[in-house]
MIFI-758360 format. One line per 10 residues: number of its first residue (from 1); their letters; for each residue x, y, z of C-alpha. Coordinates in pm, 1 decimal, always signed. Layout:
BEGIN
NUM) a) X/Y/Z | ...
//
This chain:
BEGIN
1) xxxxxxxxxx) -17591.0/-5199.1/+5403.2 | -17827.5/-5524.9/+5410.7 | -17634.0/-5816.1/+5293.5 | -17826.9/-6100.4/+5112.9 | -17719.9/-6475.5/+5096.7 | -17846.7/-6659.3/+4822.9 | -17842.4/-7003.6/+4632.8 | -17534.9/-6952.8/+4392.1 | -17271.1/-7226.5/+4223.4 | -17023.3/-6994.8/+4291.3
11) xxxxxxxxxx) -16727.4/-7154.5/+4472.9 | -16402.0/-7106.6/+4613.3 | -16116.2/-7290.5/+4559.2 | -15802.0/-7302.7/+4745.9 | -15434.3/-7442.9/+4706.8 | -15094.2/-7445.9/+4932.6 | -14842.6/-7661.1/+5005.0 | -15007.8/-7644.9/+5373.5 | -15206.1/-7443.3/+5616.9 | -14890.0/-7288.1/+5762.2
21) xxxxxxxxxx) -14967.9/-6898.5/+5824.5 | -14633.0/-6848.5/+5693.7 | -14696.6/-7030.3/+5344.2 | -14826.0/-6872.2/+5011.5 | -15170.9/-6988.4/+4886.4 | -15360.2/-6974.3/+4556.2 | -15709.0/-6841.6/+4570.8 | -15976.5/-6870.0/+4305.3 | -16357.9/-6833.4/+4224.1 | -16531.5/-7044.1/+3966.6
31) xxxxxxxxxx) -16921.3/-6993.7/+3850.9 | -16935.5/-6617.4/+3936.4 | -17165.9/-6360.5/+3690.4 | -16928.4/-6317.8/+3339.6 | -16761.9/-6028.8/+3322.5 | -16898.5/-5810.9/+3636.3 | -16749.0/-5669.7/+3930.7 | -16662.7/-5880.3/+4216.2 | -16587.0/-5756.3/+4570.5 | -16349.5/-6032.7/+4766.7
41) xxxxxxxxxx) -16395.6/-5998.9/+5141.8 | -16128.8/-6170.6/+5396.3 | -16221.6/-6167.5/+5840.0 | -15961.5/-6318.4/+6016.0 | -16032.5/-6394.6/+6412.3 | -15815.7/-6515.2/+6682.6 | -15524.5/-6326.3/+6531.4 | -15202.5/-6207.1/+6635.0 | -14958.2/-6015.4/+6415.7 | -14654.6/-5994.1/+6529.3
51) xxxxxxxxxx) -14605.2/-5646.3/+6364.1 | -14859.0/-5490.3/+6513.7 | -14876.2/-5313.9/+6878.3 | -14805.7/-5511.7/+7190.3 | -15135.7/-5387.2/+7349.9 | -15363.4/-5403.9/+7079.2 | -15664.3/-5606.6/+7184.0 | -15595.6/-6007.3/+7004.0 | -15953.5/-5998.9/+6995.8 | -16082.3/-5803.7/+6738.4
61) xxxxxxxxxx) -16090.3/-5910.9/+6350.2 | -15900.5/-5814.4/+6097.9 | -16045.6/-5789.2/+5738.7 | -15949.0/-5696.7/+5383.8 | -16130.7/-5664.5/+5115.6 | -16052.9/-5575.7/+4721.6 | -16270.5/-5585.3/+4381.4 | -16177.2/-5758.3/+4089.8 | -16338.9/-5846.7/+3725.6 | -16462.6/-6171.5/+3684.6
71) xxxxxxxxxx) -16373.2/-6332.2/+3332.4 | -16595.3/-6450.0/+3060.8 | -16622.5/-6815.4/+3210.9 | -16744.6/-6620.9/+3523.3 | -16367.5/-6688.7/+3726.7 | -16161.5/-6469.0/+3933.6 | -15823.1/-6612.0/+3994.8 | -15620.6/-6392.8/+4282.9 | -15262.9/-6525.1/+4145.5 | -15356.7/-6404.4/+3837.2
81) xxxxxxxxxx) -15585.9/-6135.6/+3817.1 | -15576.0/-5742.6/+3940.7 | -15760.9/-5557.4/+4201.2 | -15912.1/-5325.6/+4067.3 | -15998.6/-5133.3/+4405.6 | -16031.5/-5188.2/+4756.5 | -15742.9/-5262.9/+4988.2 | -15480.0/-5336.1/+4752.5 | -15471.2/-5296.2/+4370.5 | -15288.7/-5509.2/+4104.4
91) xxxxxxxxxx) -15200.8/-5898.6/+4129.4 | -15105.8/-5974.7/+4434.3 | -15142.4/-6383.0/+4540.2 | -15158.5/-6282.4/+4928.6 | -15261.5/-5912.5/+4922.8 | -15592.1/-5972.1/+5083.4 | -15352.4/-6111.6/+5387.8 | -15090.6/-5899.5/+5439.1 | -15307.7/-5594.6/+5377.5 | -15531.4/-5710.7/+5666.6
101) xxxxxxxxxx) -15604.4/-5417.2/+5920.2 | -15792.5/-5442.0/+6275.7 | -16177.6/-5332.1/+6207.0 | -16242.0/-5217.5/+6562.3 | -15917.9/-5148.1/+6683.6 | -15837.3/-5126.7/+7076.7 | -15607.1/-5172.3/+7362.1 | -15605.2/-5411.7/+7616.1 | -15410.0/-5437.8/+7963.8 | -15082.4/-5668.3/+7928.2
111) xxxxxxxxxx) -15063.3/-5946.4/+8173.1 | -14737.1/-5960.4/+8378.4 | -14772.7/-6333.6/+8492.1 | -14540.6/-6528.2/+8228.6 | -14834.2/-6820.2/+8258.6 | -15113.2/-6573.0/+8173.0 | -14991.3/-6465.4/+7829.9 | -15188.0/-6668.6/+7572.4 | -15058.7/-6849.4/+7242.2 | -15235.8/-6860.5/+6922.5
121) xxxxxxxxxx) -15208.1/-7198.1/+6780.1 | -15370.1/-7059.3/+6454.2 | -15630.7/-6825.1/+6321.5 | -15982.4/-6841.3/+6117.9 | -16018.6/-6642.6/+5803.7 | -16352.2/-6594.6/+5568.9 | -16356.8/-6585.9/+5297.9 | -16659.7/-6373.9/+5051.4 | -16725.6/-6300.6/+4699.9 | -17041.1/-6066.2/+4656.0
131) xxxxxxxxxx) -17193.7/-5898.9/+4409.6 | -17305.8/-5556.8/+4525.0 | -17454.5/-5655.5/+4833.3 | -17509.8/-6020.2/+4737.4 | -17297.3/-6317.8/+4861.2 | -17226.6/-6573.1/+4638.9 | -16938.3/-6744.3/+4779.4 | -16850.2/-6799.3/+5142.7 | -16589.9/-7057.2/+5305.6 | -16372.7/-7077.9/+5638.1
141) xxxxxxxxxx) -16074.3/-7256.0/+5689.1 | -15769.8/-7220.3/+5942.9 | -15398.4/-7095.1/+5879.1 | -15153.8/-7234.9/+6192.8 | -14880.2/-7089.8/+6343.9 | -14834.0/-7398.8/+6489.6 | -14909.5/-7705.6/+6310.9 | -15158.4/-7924.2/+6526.6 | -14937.0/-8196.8/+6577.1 | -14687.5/-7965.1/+6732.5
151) xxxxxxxxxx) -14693.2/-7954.0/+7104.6 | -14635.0/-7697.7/+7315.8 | -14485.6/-7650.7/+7679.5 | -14377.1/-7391.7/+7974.8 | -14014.0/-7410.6/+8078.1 | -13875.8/-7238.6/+8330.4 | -13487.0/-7228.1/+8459.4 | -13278.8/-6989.1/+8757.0 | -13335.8/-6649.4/+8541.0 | -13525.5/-6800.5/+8211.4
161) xxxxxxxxxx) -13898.5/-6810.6/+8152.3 | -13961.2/-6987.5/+7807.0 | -14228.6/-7159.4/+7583.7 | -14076.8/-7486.9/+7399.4 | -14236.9/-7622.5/+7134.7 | -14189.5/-7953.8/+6942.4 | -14365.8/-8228.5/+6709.9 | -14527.1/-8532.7/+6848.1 | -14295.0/-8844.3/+6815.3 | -14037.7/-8590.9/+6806.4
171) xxxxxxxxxx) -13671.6/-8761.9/+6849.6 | -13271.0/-8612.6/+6799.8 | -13407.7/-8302.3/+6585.9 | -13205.3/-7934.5/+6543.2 | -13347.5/-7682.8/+6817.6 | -13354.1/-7321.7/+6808.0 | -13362.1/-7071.9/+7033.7 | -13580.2/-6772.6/+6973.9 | -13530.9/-6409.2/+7131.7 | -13715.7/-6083.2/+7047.1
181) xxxxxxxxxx) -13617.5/-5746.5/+7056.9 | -13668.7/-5417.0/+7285.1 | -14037.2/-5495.1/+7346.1 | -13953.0/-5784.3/+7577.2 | -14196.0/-6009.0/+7709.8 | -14255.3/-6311.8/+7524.2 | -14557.7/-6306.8/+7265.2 | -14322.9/-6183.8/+6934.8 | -14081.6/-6487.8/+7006.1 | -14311.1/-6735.2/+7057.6
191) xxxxxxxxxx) -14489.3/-6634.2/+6742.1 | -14143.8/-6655.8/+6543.5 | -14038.0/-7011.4/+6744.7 | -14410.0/-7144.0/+6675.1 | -14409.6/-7065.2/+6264.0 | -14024.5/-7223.2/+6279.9 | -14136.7/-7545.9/+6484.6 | -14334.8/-7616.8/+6166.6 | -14077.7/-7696.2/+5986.4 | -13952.0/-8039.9/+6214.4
201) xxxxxxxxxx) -13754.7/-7772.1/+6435.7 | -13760.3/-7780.0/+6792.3 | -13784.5/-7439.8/+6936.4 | -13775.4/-7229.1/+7260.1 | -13917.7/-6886.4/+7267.1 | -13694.2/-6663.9/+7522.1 | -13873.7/-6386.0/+7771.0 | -13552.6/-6253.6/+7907.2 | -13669.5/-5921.7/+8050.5 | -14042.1/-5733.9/+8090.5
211) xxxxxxxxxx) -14242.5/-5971.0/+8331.0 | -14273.8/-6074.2/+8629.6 | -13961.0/-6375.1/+8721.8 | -13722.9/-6183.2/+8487.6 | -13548.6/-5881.4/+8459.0 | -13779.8/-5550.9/+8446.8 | -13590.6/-5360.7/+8211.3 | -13370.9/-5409.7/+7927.4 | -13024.9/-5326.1/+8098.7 | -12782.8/-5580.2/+8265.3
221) xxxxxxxxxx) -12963.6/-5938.1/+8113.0 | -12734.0/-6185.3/+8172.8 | -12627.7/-6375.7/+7884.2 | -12608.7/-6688.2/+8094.9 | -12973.1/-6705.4/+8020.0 | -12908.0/-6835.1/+7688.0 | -12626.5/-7045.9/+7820.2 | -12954.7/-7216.9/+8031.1 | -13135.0/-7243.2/+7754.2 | -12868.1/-7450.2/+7568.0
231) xxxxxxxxxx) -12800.8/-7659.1/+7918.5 | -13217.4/-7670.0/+7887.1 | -13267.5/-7794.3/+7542.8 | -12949.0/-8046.5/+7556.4 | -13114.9/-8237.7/+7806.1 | -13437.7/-8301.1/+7593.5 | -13466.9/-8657.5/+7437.5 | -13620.9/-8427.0/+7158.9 | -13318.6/-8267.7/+7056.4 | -12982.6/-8354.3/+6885.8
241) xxxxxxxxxx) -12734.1/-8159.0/+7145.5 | -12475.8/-8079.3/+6868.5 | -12736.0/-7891.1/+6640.1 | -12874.3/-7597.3/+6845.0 | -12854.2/-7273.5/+6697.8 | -13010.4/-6898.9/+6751.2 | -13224.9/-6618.6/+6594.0 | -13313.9/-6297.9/+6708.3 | -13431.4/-5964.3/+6596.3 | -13359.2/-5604.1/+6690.8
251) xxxxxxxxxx) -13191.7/-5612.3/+7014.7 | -13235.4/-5997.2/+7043.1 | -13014.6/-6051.8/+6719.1 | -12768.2/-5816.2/+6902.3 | -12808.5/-6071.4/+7227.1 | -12799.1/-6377.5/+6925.1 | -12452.3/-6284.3/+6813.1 | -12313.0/-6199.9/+7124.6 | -12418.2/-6518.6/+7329.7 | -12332.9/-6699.1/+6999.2
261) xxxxxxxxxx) -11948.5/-6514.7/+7055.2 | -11915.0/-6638.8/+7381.7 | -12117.7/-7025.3/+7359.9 | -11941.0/-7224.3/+7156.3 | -12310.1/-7517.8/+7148.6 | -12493.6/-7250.2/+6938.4 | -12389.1/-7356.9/+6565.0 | -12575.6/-7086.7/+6384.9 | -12686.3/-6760.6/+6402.7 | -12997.7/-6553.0/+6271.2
271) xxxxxxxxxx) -12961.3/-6195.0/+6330.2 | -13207.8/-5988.5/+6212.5 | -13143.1/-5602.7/+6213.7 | -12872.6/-5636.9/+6451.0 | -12640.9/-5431.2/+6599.1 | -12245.3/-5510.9/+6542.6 | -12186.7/-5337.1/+6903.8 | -12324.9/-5340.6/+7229.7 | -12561.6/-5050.7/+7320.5 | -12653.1/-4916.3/+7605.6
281) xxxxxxxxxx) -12949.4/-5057.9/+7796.1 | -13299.2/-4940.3/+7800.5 | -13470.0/-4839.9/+8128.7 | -13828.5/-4661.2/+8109.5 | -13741.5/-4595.5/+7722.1 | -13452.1/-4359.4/+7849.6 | -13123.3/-4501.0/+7845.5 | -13013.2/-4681.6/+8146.7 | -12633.5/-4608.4/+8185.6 | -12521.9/-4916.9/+8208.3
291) xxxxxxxxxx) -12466.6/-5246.8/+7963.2 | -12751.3/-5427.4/+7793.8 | -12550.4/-5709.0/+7906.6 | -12362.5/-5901.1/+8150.9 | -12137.4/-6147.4/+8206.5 | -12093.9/-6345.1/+8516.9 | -12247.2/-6049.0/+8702.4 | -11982.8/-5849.6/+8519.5 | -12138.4/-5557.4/+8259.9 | -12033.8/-5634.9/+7927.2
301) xxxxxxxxxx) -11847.0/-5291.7/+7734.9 | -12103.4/-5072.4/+7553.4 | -12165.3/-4782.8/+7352.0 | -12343.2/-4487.6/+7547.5 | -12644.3/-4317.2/+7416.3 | -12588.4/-3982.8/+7303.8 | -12823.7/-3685.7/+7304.2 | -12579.9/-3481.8/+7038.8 | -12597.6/-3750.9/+6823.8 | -12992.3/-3859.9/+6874.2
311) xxxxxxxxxx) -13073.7/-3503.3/+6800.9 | -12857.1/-3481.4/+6490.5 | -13042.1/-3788.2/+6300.1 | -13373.1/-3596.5/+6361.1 | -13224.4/-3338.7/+6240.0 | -13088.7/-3506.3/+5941.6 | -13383.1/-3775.0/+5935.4 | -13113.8/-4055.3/+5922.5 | -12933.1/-4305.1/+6158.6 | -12567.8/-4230.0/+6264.8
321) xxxxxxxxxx) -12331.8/-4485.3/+6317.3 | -12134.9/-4408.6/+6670.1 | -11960.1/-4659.2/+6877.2 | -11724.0/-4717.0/+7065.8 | -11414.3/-4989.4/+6971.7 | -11443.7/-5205.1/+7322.2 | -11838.5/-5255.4/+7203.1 | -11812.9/-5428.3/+6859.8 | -11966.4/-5778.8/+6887.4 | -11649.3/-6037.3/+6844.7
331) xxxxxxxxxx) -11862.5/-6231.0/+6587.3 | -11492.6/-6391.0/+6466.2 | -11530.0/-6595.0/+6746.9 | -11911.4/-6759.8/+6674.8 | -11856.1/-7137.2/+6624.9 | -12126.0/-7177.6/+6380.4 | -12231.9/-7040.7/+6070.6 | -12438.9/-6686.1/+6023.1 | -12698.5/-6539.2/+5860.6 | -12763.0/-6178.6/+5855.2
341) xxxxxxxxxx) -13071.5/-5964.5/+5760.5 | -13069.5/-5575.8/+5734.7 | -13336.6/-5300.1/+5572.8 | -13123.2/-5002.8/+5390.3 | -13380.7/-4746.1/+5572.6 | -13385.7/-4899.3/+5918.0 | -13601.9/-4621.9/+6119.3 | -13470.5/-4771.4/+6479.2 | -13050.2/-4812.2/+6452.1 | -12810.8/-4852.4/+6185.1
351) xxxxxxxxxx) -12852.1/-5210.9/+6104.4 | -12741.0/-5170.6/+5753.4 | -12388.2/-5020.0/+5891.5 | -12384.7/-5319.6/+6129.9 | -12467.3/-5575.0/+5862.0 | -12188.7/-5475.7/+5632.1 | -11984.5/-5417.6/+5958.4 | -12050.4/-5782.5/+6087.5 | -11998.2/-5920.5/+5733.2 | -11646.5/-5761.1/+5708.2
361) xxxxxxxxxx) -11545.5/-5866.9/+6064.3 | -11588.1/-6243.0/+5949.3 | -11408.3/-6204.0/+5601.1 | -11118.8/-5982.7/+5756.6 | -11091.3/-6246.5/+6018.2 | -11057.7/-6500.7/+5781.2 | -11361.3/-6666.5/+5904.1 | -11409.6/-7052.8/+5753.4 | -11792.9/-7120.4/+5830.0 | -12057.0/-6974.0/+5594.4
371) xxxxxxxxxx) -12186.7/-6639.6/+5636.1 | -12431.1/-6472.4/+5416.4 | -12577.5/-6062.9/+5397.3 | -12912.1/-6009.5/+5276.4 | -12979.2/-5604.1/+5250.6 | -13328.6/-5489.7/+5179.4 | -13440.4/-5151.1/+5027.7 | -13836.8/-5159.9/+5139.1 | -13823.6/-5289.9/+5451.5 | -13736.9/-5131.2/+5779.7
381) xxxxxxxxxx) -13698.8/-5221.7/+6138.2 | -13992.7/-5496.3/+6163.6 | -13893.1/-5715.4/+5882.6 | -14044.9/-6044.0/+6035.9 | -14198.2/-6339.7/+5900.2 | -14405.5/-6423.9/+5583.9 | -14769.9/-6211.7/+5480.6 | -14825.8/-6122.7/+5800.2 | -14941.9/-5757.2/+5777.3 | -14682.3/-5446.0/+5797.7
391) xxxxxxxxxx) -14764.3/-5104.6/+5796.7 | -14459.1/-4987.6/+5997.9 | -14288.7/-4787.6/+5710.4 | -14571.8/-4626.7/+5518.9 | -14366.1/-4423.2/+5285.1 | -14228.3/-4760.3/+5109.4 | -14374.0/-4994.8/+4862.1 | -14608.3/-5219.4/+5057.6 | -14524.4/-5520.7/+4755.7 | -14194.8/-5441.8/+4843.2
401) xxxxxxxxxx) -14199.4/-5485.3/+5208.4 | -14418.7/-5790.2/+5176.4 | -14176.3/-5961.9/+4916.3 | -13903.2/-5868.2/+5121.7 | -14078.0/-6016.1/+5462.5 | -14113.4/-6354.3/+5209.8 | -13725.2/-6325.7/+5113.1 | -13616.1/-6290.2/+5431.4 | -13787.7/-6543.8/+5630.1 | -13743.2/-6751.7/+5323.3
411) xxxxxxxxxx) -13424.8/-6773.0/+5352.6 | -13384.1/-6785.3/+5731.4 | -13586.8/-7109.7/+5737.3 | -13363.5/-7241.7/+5421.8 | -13051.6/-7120.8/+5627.7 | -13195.0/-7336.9/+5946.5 | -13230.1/-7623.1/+5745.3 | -12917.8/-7635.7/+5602.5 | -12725.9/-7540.3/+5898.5 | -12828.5/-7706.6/+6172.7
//
């Protein structure tokens, strides 16, 4: 298909609170053709989605593209008007972002040097209208994942590697520490500590197992690490040493609340799609027989895999809760308030079991600091942050699961803010 540029009035027009990749904007055309068929086209580069696969190459585009019906003053307004077609149909504000796919999709090697890993400090998009094969409208901008006057910096301590990022001028602000889940490594932290340092947070993404300096596999991480990273941030003239608090995801919401049981600095928690128990460690993807965990060299009490039980939920096609009483988190003991996040139809582990679970624990215990339980029925294991695309559970509403990826990290930054 030959595309043709031509002389045209058309232009877009573009509104949001900021450039933040995790904010919603408003996107409109003005001086299109009345009343014809309009084909909106968005390319992202230099992108990285931190739902997407670890080795997929962060240098390919991304692009979505959807029609839509210009009105009879020759304006297409995306918070207003339907898709008729294309990648998405029906009004959807951000559709064209979180329905972005790879166009050339491929693999590339993953670095094992901590150093070599690159950051994303934010991504271009493009933006076309056309008209058949004509474009009328074209404009770039950037969306940040971390807000240029953000900073960004390697820290290292006896068995942490991390990535600490703050805002320039920076003095006596809340820090958070960030940990991912079973993927290890570092990029899906630093992506969630980077989108959270825009909001006058200091924050330090966690690699605590999966490269070289750290532990290989996920079994026997000592929770000391985040006990460093406390010890680590407490020192910075950048951060107020009594507000420090936590979020992780998957397994790293399962290493959140623990290390938040046993660290009395850490006054809140984030766990999103926990576990309520300590599980067995992960070597190879085969389980490692031995603790996730450990503390002072000593393996903290877990829950054993079991092959009955594994081949039950595929027979079943649903999670099991097993566990065994010495494993269940002590989150009565967390000296700070918690937040926790859970999808009904988690496809990885019960965390909708270990929600409620967690949420009882603190009421039955009597429990004074807040705690709140947000359950989700779209989403499932990768609920992350805001519009960033999410095509892990493909049998759900993708509105749904986008919404819910808004709620959620909606009210984890809200939760932050008021906590900390």
């Amino acid at each position: 298909m030959t595309v043709t540029k031509e002389e045209s009035m058309s232009e877009f027009k573009i509104k949001s609170d900021n450039l933040q990749a995790d904010c919603e904007m408003r996107i409109s055309i003005t001086h299109l053709p009345a009343n014809t068929q309009i084909c909106i086209k968005a390319t992202v580069s230099d992108y990285y989605c931190v739902n997407a696969s670890m080795e997929l190459d962060h240098n390919v585009e991304w692009s979505a593209q959807a029609t839509f019906l210009s009105d009879g003053n020759g304006s297409i307004s995306l918070e207003k008007d339907p898709a008729l077609f294309g990648s998405y149909t029906g009004v959807c504000p951000m559709g064209l972002f979180f329905r972005l796919k790879p166009v050339h999709p491929r693999k590339k090697a993953l670095v094992d040097c901590f150093e070599e890993v690159p950051y994303f400090e934010s991504y271009r998009v493009c933006l076309q209208a056309f008209e058949q094969t004509r474009c009328l409208a074209e404009t770039e901008f950037k969306r940040y994942y971390q807000p240029p006057t953000v900073k960004g910096e390697v820290v290292y301590g006896l068995g942490l590697q991390g990535r600490l990022f703050f805002g320039e001028g920076c003095v006596n602000a809340p820090a958070i520490i960030v940990v991912s889940g079973s993927e290890g490594r570092i990029e899906k932290a630093q992506n969630i500590a980077q989108l959270l340092s825009g909001y006058g947070f200091v924050t330090l993404a966690v690699c605590y197992f999966g490269m070289q300096g750290v532990s290989e596999f996920l079994e026997r991480i000592p929770l000391e690490i985040v006990e460093e990273a406390i010890s680590i941030l407490k020192k910075r003239k950048e951060v107020n040493p009594d507000r420090i608090g936590i979020y992780g995801r998957s397994k790293g919401a399962e290493f959140a609340l623990l290390s938040a049981s046993r660290f009395p600095d850490l006054k809140c928690v984030v766990a999103n799609s926990p576990s309520a128990w300590v599980m067995e460690g992960i070597k190879k993807w085969k389980p490692s027989k031995s603790s996730s965990w450990t503390e002072h060299a000593k393996e903290v009490p877990y829950t054993q895999f079991s092959m009955t039980n594994y081949l039950k939920e595929k027979l079943m096609n649903r999670k099991l809760e097993y566990h065994s009483e010495e494993s269940v988190i002590p989150v009565e003991q967390i000296n700070g308030s918690v937040l926790v996040l859970a999808a009904y139809s988690d496809e990885i582990w019960p965390a909708f079991s270990s929600a409620v679970s967690i949420s009882e624990r603190l009421r039955l215990s009597g429990f004074v600091l807040p705690y709140h339980k947000y359950i989700y029925p779209n989403s499932g294991h990768m609920m992350t942050v805001a519009f960033q695309p999410n095509s892990r559970s493909p049998k759900a509403s993708w509105y749904g699961v986008m919404k819910e990826s808004e709620h959620s990290w909606k009210k984890t930054v809200a939760f932050f803010k008021e906590e900390l």
